[in-house]
Every structure is written in C-alpha cells, then in structure tokens.
N, C-alpha and C positions, 0 to 999 in steps of 0.2 A: 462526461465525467470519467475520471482516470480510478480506477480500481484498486485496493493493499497492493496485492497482488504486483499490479505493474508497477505502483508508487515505489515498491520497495526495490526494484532494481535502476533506480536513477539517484542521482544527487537530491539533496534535501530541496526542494521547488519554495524558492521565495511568493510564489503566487497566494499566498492564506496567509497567515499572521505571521510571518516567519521572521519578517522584519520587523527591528526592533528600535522600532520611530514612536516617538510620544507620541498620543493622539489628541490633538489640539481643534476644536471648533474655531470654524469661520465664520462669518456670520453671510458671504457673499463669498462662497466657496466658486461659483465659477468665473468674481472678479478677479480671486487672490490667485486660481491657475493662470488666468489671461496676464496677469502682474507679469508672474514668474517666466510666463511663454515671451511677453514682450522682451526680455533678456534674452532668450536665446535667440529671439528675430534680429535685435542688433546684432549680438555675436555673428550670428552667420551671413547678414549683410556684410557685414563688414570683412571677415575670415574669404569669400569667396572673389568680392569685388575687384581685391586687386589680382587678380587674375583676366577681371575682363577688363581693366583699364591701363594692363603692363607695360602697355609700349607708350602713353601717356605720361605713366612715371618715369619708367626708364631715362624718358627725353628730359624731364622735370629735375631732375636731378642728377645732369648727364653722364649716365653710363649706359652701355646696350644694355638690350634683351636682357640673353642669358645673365647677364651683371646683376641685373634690378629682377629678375626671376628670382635670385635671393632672399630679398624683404619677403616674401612669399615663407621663405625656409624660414627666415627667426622669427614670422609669428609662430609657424610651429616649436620651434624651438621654444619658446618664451611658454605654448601652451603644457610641454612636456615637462619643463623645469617649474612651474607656476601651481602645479594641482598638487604634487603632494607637498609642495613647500607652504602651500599655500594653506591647505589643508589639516594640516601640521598645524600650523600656528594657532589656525581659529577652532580649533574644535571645540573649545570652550565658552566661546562667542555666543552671544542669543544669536539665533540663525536669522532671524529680519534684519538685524544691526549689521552682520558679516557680507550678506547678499547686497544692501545698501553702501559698504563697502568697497566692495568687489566691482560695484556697477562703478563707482566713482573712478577706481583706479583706471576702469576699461576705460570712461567718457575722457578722463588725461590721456591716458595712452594714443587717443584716435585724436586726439587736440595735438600733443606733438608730434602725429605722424602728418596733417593738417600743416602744421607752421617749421616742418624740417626743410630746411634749406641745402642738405649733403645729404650725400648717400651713406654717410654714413652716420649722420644723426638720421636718418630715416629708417634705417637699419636699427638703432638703440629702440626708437619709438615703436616700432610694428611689434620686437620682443617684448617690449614693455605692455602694448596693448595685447601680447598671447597669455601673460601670467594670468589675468582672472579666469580666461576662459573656462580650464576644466571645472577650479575650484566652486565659479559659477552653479554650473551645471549640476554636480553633487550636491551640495547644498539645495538649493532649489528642487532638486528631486526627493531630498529627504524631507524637504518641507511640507512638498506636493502629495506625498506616500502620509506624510502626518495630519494631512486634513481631510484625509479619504478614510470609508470605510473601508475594514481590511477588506473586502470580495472585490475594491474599486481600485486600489492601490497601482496596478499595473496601469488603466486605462489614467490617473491623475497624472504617473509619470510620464505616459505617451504624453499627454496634453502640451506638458513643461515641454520635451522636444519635437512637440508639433511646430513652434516658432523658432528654431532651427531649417527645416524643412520649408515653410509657409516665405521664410528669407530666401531660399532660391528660386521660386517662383514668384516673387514681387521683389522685393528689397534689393535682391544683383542685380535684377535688368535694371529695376530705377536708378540707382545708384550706380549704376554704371552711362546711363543714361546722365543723368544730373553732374557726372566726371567729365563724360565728352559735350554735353555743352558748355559749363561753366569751368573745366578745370580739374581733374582729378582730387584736387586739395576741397574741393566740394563735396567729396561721396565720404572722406574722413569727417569732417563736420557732419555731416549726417548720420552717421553711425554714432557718434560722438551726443549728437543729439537725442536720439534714437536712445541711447544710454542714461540717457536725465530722465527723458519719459519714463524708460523702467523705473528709474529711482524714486518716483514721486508717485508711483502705480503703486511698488511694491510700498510703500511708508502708510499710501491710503489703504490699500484692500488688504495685504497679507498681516496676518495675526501676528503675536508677539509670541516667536517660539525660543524655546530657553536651548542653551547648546547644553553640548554634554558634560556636566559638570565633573563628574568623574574623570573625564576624560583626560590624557600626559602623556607627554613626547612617547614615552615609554609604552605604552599602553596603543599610542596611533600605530606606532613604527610596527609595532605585533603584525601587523595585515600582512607584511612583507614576511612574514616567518612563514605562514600560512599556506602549502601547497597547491589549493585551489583557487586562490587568489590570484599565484603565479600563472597557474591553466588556461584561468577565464580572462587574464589580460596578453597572454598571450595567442588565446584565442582569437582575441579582438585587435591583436596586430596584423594574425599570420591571415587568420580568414577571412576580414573585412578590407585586406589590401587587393583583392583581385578588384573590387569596383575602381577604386582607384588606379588601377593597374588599363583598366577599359576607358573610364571619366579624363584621365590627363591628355588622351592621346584621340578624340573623338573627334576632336577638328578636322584632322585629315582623314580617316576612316570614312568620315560622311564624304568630303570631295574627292579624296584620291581615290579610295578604295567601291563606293557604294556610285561614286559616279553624280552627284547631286550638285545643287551650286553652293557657295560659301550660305548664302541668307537660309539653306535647309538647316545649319548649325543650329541657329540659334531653335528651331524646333525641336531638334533632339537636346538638346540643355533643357529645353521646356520640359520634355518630357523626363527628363531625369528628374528632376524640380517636383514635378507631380506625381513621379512613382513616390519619394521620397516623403510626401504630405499621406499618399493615402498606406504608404507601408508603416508610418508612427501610427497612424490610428489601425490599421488593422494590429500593431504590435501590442496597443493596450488592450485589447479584448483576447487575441492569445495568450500574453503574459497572466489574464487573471483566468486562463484554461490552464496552461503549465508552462512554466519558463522553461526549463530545461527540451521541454520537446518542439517547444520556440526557438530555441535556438538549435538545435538538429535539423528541424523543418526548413528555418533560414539557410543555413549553410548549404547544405544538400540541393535546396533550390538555387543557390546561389552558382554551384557546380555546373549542374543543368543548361541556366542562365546564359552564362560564359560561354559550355560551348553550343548553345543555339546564337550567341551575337557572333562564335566564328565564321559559320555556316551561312546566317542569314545578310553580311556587312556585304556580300559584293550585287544584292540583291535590293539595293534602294531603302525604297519604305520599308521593305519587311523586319528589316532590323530597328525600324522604330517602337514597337510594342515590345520589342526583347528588351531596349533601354528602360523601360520603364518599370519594365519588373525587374530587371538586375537594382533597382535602385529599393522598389518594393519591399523586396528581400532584404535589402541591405539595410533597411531601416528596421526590418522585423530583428534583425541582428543589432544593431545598435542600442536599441531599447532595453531589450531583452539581456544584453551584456551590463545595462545600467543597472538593472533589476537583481541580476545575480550575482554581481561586486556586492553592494546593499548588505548580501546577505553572505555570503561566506566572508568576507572581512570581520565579521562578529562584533566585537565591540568595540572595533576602529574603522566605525560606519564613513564617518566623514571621510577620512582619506581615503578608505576604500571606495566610494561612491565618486570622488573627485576623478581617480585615476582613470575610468571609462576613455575621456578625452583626451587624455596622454597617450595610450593605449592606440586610439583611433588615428592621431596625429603621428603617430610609429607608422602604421597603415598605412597614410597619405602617403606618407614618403617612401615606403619598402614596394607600394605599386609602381607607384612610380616610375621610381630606380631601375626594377626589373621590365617592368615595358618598356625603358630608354633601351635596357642591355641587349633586348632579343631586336629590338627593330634595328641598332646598330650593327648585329652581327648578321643582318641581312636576312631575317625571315619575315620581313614583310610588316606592314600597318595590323596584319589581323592577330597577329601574336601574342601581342600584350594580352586578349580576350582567352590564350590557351595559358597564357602567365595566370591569369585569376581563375582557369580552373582549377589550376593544379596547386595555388594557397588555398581558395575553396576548401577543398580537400583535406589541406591540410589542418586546417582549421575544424575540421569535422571529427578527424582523427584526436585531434586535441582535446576534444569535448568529451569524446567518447573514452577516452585514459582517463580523463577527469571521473565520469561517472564508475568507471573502473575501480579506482584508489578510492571512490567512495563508500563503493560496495565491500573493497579489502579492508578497510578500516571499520568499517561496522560491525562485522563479522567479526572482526579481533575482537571488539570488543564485549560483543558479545560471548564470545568463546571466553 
C-alpha cells in the first residue's frame, strides 16, 4: 500500500476510481472479458503473421522481400490513422454496437487482404485491416474497466490484452503454419474468421453499454490539448520502441551472433510470446497496486533488460530468459500505458484509450528503424539491444517530466 505522503509526489494513479467508466453488470463477467480478449487474439494473429509468412506473400503477389515488408508498414499505418479517426467518430455509439462494428470492418479487411490479387490492392487491404485495431482496443478496455469493480479495473483490462499476447504464442505459429501449408491467403481467412467468432462472443456475453453521450468532436479532440496525454503517448512511442528495436532483428542474433541453428529461432519467438502472456497478467495486479510506479518499474526494467540481452546474445541460451523478460516488461508497460491514457484524457476517454495502439505502432516502427540504422553503420547485430537501452531511458525520463508538471501544476494551484 502506497502512503499520502508518497501518493502525493506522482501523477494522479488511475488504479482506484479514477476512471470514469459507467459501471455496468455482467451477468457472465468472465465470458464478456473472454468476448472482448478473443478480439484482441485475432488482432494480434493476424498483426504478427505476416511477418512469418513474408516471403510467401512477397512471391504471392510478385514483388521481393523488402517490397512486400511493406504490407507489414500500412497495417501500421492504417492502425495509426484508424484510432483517433475512429474514435472520434464513435464516442457516442453504445460501446457493444461499436466493438461489433469494428470486429466487422477488421473480418472485411482480412477478406480482402485474403482475395488481393496485386500488391497493391494488398496493400489497400492490410490498411484497411489496421484502421479498427487501436479503436478496438480502447473501447474494449473501457468496457472491460466498466464491468469490474473499481479495486479490479487494472487486472479486467490486462485480461482484454491478454489475447493480444495469448495470439503470439498459439494463433502466429498456427497461422503461420496453416499459410505454409495451404497458402498464405489461408492465415487471412483465419484471422477473418477469428473475427466473426469475436462478433458473435461479444453480441452473446458483453452487456449493452451506452457510449458517451455527452460526448463531440469538440470535447474528443480536447485529449490533444492536454499535456499529459502528449507525455504518456509519447512515452509509449519513445520507450516501448527499444523491444522492438531487439524483436525485429532476433533472427540473426540467434544464428549469427549467439551461434545456434535457424529452428533455436523459433524458441526465442516462443519465449517472447510467453514473456508477453505472463507480463499482461502480472500488468493487471500492478496497475490495481499503482499505475504510475508500473510504469517506472517497466521502463527501468526494461533499460536493464536491453543491456543484459547485449552482454548475454554472444553466449547462446543465456540470452533466452533475458528475451522473455524484455517482453515481460514490455507488456507491464503496454497495459499500464492503456490504464493511464484512460485517465488523463478526462472526458475524451474514448479517443484517448484508442490512441495507446497508435502510440505503440510509432514504437514498432521507430525500433525498428534505429536497429536497421546502427547495424548498417556497422556496429554489429548486438546493437539494436544498446538502441532500446537508450529509448528505455528515454522513455523513463519521459514519465518522470510527466510527474514533474504534475507536481508544478498542483501546487499552482494550490498556491
């Protein structure tokens, strides 16, 4: 238990009532989570697969590689322009009606990314399939925060991105698996599929919750005025890119650098997969101890992290238990970032809860980028892991100006 005393020198902690979500009974409150979780299982089936089935497509649609590594970019893209647009639009929407929506646009999305015959209607399709993603996610977390009681609210919303997580440890390999026997245009119908069963989960178990009625362009778009809003999503660019910065570039770390054979890969994916399952669930029993010192804890562990996988990558196994907690970490942060959007956005909940996965999708790409830049300028495969110590960092730093300005602003007012 956290003390006045200490409470009073952090940002206001969304962990108690802070959030301001109806509260709505369920009658089968751990069917209506499992609804909402099976959304984020397709999503992240689908978001990581074609990754492992790239050079499948690539051929499928004839352009290289690096060509068809694209489709990969405009689902992000599609996820980045889709949450607050999307968001935006529905805040008014009963939230089961918009969620049911959302899942529909994603099962079309992954049908014409399924029946694209060019790279560049493939390309239209994978965007089109990234637009529900964030908007998903927010929604479904403020639904999940409104069927819990306030002490449970963190551990509801872990649940919603527990099938997120639970999708890279089952739903990529099969579906990656069910691409390379039958056809890449097979793991699309599956995700697609995958996205009906949400739809018919969430209509049966999740409750009828009313959106915000109050709520107008004018009143969403406020989140963006909002200087903590700004912090915590760029929090969630700068400091949740170092995983991504280590996750892009693991292929060859494992054989070139650690010395192992191509089939040790797929174990460390595993193990990312499974840090990533038990770091959302350890995220919801933190976030309802303190979000704010959740997300210090993550970061700073995440520093750590990065450089024990620089140190331990030319040493085999060792650096497999570091893969797991870098992903750990990185989920204790993901959550925890969903938790405290929620709450400083104030009462432009929706789009602020949406933008989490915008945020994260900046991440994807900004590690990326910078692990391409250092391994090109020639310092080596272990680089990219000193790249995400030093976002890490920065992203700590980020958090900590956050609770800064929050302390300065309270005190003004107080004064």
């Amino acid at each position: 238990m956290t003390t006045t005393a200490e409470t009073s020198a952090l940002p206001a902690d969304p962990s108690s009532d802070d959030l301001d979500v109806p509260s709505v009974t369920a009658r089968h409150f751990g069917l209506a989570v499992l609804a909402l979780a099976m959304g984020g299982f397709a999503i992240g089936t689908t978001e990581f697969v074609t990754m492992g089935l790239l050079p499948q497509i690539a051929a499928g649609v004839d352009v290289s590689i690096p060509t068809g590594g694209h489709v990969i970019s405009a689902y992000a893209v599609g996820v980045v322009v889709g949450a607050p647009v999307l968001a935006f639009l529905g805040a008014r929407l009963p939230r089961r009606a918009l969620l049911v929506a959302l899942m529909a646009a994603f099962a079309v999305g992954n049908g014409l990314s399924a029946l694209a015959t060019s790279y560049e209607q493939l390309m239209v399709a994978r965007f089109a399939a990234g637009l529900p993603h964030g908007a998903y996610f927010g929604v479904a977390s403020l639904v999940a925060a409104s069927l819990a009681r306030p002490s449970r609210k963190g551990r509801a919303v872990s649940l919603v991105m527990l099938g997120l997580s639970v999708a890279n440890v089952i739903g990529v390999p099969a579906a990656t698996v069910l691409g390379q026997e039958l056809g890449w245009r097979a793991a699309f119908w599956a995700a697609g599929g995958l996205a009906v069963v949400t739809l018919a989960l969430v209509v049966w178990f999740v409750p009828s919750v009313p959106g915000d009625a109050g709520a107008s362009g004018r009143r969403e778009l406020s989140a963006f005025t909002v200087p903590q809003v700004w912090l915590t999503l760029l929090a969630g660019a700068v400091g949740f890119g170092g995983m991504f910065a280590v996750y892009s570039y693991i292929a060859p770390v494992v054989t070139d650098v650690a010395g192992l054979g191509e089939r040790s890969v797929a174990v460390f994916l595993l193990s990312f997969g499974l840090g990533m399952v038990a770091g959302t669930w350890l995220a919801g029993i933190m976030a309802d101890w303190s979000i704010f010192r959740s997300l210090i804890i993550g970061g700073v562990g995440m520093a750590f992290t990065m450089l024990a996988f620089w140190l331990a990558a030319p040493h085999g196994w060792a650096a497999l238990p570091v893969v797991f907690l870098i992903t750990t970490l990185g989920s204790v942060l993901v959550v925890n970032l969903q938790l405290r959007l929620m709450d400083v956005a104030g009462d432009a909940q929706t789009l602020g809860a949406a933008m989490n996965h915008a945020s994260l999708n900046i991440a994807n790409a900004l590690g990326a980028w910078l692990g391409g830049l250092v391994i090109a300028a020639g310092w080596g495969l272990r680089a990219p892991a000193l790249v995400g110590l030093g976002l890490s960092i920065a992203g700590v730093a980020i958090l900590l100006l956050s609770a800064a300005l929050h302390v300065r602003g309270r005190d003004a007012v107080r004064a």
